[in-house]
C-alpha positions as CSV (number, residue, x, y, z in Angstrom):
1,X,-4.9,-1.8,-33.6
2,X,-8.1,-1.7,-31.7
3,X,-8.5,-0.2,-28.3
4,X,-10.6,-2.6,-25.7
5,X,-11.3,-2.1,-22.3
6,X,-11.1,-5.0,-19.6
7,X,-12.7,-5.6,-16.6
8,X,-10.8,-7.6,-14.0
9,X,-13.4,-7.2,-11.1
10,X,-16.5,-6.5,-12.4
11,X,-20.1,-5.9,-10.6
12,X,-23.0,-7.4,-12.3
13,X,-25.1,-4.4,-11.1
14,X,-22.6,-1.6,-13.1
15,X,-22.4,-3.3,-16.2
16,X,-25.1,-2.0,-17.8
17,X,-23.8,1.9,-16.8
18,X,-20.5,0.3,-18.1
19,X,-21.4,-0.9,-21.1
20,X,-23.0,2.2,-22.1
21,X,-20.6,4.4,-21.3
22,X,-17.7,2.5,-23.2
23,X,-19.3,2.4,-26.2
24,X,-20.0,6.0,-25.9
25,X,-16.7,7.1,-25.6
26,X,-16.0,4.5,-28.6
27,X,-14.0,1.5,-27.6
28,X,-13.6,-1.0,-30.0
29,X,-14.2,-4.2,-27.5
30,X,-15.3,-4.5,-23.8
31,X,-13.6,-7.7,-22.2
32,X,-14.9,-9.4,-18.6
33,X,-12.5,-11.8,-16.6
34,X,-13.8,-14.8,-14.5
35,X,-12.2,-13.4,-10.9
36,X,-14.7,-12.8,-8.1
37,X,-18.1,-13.2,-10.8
38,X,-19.2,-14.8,-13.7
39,X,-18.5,-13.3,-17.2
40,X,-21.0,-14.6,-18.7
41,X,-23.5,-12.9,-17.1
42,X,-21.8,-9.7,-17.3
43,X,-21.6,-10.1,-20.9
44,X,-25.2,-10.9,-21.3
45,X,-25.9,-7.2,-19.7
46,X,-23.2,-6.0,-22.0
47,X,-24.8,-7.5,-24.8
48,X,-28.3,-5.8,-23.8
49,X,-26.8,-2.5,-23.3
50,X,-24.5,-2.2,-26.2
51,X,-24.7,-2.6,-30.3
52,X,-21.1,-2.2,-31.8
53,X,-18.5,-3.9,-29.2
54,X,-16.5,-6.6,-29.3
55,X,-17.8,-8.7,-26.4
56,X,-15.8,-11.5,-25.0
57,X,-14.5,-13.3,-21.9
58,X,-10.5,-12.6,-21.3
59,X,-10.9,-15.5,-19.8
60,X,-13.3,-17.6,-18.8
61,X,-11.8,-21.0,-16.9
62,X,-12.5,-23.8,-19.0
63,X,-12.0,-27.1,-16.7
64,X,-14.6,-26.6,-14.6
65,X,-17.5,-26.4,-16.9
66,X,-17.8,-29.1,-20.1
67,X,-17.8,-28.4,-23.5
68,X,-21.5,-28.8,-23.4
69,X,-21.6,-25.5,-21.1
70,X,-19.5,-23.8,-22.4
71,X,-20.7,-24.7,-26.0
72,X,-24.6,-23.9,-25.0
73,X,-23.5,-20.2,-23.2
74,X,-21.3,-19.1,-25.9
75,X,-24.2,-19.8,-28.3
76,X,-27.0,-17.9,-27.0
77,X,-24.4,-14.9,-26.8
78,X,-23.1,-15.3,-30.1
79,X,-27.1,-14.9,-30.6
80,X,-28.2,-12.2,-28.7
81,X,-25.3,-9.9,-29.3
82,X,-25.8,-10.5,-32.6
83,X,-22.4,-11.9,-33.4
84,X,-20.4,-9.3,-31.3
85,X,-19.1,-12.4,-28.8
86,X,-15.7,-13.9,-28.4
87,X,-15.5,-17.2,-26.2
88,X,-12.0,-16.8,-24.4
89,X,-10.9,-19.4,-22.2
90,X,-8.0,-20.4,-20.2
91,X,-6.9,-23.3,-17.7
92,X,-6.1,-21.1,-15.0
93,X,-3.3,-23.2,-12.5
94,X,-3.5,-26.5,-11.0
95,X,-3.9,-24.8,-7.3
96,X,-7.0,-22.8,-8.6
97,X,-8.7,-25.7,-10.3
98,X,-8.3,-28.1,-7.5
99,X,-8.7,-26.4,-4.5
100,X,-11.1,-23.6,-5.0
101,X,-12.9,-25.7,-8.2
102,X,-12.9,-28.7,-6.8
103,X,-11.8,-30.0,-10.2
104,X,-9.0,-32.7,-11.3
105,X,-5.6,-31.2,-13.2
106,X,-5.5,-33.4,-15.8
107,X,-3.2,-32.7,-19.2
108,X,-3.9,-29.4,-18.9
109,X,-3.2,-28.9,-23.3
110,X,-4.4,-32.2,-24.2
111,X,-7.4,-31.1,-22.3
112,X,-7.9,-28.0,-23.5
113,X,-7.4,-29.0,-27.3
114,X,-10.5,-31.2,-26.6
115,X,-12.6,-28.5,-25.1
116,X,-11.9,-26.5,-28.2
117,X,-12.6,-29.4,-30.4
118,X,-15.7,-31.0,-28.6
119,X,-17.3,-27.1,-28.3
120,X,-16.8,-26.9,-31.8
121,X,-18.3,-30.4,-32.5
122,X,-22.0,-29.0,-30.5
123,X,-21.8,-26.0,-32.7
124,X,-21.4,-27.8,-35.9
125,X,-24.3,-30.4,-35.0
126,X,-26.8,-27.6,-33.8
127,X,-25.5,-25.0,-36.9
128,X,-25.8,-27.7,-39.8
129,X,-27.5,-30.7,-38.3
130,X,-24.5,-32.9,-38.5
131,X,-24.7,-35.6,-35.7
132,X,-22.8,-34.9,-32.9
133,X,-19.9,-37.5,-32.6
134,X,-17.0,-36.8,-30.6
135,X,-14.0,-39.1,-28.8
136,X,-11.2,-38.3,-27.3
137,X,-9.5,-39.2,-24.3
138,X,-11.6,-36.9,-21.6
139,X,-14.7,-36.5,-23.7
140,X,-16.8,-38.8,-25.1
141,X,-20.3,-37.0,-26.5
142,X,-22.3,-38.5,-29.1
143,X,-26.0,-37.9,-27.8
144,X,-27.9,-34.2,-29.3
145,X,-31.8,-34.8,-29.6
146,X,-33.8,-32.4,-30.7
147,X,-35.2,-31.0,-27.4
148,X,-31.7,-30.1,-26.5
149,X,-30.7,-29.0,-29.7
150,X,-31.1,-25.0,-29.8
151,X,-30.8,-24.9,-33.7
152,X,-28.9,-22.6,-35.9
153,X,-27.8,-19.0,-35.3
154,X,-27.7,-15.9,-37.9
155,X,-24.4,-15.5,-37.4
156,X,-21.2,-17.5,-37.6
157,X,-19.8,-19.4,-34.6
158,X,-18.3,-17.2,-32.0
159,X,-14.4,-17.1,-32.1
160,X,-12.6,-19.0,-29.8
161,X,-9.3,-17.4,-28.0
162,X,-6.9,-19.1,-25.5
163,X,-5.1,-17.5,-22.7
164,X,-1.3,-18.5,-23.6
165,X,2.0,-18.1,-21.7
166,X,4.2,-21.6,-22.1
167,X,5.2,-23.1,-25.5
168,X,2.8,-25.5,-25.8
169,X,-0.2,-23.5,-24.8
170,X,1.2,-20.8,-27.5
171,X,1.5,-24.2,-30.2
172,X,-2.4,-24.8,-29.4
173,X,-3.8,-21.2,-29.8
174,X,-2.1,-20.9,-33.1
175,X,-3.6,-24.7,-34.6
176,X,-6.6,-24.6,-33.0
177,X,-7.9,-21.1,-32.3
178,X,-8.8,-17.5,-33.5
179,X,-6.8,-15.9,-31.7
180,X,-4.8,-15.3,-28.4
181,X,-5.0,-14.2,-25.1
182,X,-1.3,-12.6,-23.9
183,X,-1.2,-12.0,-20.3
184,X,-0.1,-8.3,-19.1
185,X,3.3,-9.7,-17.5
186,X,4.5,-9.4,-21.5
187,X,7.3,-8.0,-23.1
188,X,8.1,-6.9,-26.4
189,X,10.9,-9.3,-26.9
190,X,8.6,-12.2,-25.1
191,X,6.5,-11.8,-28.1
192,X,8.9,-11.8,-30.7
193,X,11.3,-14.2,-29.6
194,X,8.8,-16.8,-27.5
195,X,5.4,-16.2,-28.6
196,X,4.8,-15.2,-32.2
197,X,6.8,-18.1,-33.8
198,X,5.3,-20.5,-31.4
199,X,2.0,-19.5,-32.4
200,X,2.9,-19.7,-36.4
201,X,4.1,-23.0,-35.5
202,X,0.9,-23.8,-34.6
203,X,-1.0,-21.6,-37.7
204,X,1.2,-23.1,-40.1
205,X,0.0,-26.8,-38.5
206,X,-3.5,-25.9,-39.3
207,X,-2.8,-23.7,-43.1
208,X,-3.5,-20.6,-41.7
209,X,-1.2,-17.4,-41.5
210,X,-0.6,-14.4,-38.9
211,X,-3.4,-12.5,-41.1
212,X,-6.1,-15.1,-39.9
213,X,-5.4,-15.0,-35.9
214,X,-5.7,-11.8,-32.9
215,X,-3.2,-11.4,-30.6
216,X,-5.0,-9.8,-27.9
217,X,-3.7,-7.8,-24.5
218,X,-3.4,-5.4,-21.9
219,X,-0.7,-3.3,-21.5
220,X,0.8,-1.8,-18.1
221,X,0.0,2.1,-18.9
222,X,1.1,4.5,-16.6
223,X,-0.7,8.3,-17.3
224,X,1.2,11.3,-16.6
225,X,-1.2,14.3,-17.1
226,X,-1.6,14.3,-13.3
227,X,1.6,13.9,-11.3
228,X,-0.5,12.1,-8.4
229,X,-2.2,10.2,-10.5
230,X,0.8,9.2,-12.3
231,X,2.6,8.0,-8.8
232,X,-0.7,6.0,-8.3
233,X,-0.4,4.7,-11.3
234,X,3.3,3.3,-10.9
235,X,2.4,1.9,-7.6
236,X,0.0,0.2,-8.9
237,X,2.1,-1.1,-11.9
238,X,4.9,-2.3,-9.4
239,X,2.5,-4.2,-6.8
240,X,1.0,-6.0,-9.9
241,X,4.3,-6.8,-11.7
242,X,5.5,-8.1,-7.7
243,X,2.9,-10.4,-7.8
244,X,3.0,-12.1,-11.2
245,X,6.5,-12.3,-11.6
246,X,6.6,-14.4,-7.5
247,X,4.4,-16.6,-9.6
248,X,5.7,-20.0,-11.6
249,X,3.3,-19.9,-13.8
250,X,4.9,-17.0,-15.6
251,X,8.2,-17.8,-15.4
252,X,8.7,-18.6,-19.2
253,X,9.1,-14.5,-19.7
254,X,10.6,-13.7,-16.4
255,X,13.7,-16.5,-17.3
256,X,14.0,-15.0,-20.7
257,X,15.1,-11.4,-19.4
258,X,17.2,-12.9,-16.7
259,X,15.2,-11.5,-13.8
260,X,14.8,-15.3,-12.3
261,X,16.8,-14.3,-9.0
262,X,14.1,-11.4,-8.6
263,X,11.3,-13.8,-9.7
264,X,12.4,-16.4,-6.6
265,X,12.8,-13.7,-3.7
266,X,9.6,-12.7,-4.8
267,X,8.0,-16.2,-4.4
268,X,9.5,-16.3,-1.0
269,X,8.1,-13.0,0.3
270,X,4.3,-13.8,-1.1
271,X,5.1,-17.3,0.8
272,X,5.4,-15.5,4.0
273,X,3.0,-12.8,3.1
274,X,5.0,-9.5,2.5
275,X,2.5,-8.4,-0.1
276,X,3.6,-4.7,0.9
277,X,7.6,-4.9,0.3
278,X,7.5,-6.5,-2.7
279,X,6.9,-3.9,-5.1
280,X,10.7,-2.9,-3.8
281,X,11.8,-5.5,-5.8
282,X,10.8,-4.1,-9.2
283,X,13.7,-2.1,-10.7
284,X,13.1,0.6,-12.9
285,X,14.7,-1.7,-15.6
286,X,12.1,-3.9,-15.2
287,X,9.3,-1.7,-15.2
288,X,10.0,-0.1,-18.3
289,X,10.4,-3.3,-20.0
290,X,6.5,-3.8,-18.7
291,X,4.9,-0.5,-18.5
292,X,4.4,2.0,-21.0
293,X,4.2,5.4,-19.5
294,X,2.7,8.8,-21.0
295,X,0.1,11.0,-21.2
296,X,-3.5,9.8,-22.3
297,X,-3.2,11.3,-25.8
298,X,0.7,9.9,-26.3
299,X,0.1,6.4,-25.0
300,X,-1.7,5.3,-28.2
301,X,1.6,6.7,-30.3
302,X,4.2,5.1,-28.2
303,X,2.3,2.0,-27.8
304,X,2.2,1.7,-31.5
305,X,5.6,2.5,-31.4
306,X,6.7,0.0,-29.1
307,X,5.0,-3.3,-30.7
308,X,4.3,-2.6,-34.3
309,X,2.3,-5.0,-36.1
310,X,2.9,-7.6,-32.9
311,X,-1.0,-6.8,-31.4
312,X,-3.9,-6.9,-33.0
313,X,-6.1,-5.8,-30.1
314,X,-4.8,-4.1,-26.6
315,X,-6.4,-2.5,-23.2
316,X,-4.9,-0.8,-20.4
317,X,-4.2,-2.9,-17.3
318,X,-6.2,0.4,-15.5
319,X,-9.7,0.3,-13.6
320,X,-12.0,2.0,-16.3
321,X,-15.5,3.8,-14.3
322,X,-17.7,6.0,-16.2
323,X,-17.1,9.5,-14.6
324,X,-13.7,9.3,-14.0
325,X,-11.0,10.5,-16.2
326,X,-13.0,10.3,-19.4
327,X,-11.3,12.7,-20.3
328,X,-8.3,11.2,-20.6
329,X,-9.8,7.5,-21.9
330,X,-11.6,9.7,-24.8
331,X,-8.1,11.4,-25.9
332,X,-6.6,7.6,-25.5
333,X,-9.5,5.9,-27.8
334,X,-8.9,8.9,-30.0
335,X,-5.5,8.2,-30.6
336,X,-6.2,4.8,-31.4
337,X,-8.3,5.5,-33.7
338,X,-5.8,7.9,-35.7
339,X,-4.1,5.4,-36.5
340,X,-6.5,3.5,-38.5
């Protein structure tokens, strides 16, 4: 299992310090999500300041940027980081893509099966000179001269991973991907009882097994060498869980457990804007079915513990800033790497 570390917020003026620092302390994979900044200029600072990581986007949203984009940026990374980049991508929700995108919701897995397809299409034509010809029902690209053609790479075309939740989504990432993208709000019966045999649904649609696909993730962890630290931590946990599980989006793992009652009084109360009572609503049930909670050196044990052979790559769903608690991050990375 390797050990990642994500960055939800990031600043584009710390990620060199960042970068630096988590390779250092020996991360496996350093992971940028498209919130308040772009991650693909993060990652091209990463990529400068780094040599070993995994880099990737976790994610970047796809439907506001074409295949050609998206194709074209993922390339010169894959370049310059000298193969280290993954291309992660997800639809984010309708509200997001029409309001603050200003971008039609459209087939949102139809759609994305042809952003996969078309981005692969560009790579092929650049990487092997094959002409670019691709049709489907949102895309239509045939036209690549040689001007606009950047030419082959060292390196083999970056991996492509999709953020999944729903079935179909799931079905997708398993026919058409490298690997997956499983949000935080996860359980360990979510995987094994929704996502994992959706996924080899789609593997098996495309000849391929569990042993050619990452399932990739961030776990709720909750630290307890400190005691303050560790309250913060929970608080934390709870006003996060609060807010995905008032979201729809989610609600294919909330339903499964039952909590759908909890899930709908939560909706109401981010409705009218009670952002600070709703972490009241997270039983302890719940949050041990979420969080994982331990000190730095035991979280890599009982995380391994708790899923098995179900991820391939996790992170904590914690802040990570050079200078603070690396003592605690280096026992964690340490653990994971025991055992290897």
């Amino acid at each position: 299992m390797k050990f990642d570390v994500s960055f939800l917020q990031p600043k584009l003026e710390q990620i060199p310090a960042y970068a630096a620092a988590a390779e250092a302390l020996g991360f496996d994979g350093f992971w940028v999500a498209e919130t308040n900044s772009d991650p693909f200029l993060n990652l091209a600072l990463a990529a400068e300041h780094s040599r070993q990581m995994t880099l990737g986007t976790a994610i970047a949203v796809a439907f506001p940027r074409s295949p050609a984009i998206l194709a074209y940026t993922a390339w010169d990374l894959q370049r310059y980081s000298r193969g280290r980049f993954v291309l992660g991508l997800g639809p984010q929700v309708k509200a997001h893509n029409v309001l603050r995108f200003g971008v039609k919701w459209e087939k949102p897995v139809a759609k994305m099966r042809e952003t996969i397809e078309a981005i692969r299409a560009f790579w092929r034509c650049w990487q092997t000179g094959e002409p670019l010809d691709y049709a489907g029902e949102f895309f239509k690209l045939m036209l690549m001269t040689p001007f606009f053609d950047p030419g082959p790479i060292d390196y083999p075309a970056p991996p492509i991973y999709i953020a999944a939740v729903n079935e179909q989504m799931l079905r997708l990432a398993g026919s058409h991907c490298d690997g997956v993208h499983i949000h935080a709000l996860h359980t360990t019966r979510y995987l094994r009882e929704v996502a994992l045999p959706e996924i080899a649904t789609g593997l098996a649609k495309s000849g391929r097994s569990r042993a050619d696909f990452t399932v990739n993730t961030a776990v709720f962890a909750i630290p307890t060498d400190d005691p303050a630290e560790a309250r913060a931590a929970e608080a934390h946990v709870r006003q996060q869980l609060s807010f995905y599980m008032s979201t729809p989006a989610y609600r294919a793992v909330v339903e499964l457990h039952g909590w759908t009652e909890t899930a709908e009084a939560l909706g109401h109360m981010a409705r009218a804007g009670q952002w600070d009572e709703m972490p009241g609503q997270i039983s302890d049930e719940i949050l041990d079915a979420f969080a994982v909670t331990g000190s730095w050196a035991a979280l890599p044990g009982l995380i391994r513990q708790r899923y098995g052979d179900l991820l391939d790559r996790v992170a904590y769903y914690l802040p990570y800033e050079p200078g603070v608690n690396d003592a605690g991050w280096a026992a964690s990375v340490a653990g994971f790497k025991e055992q290897i």
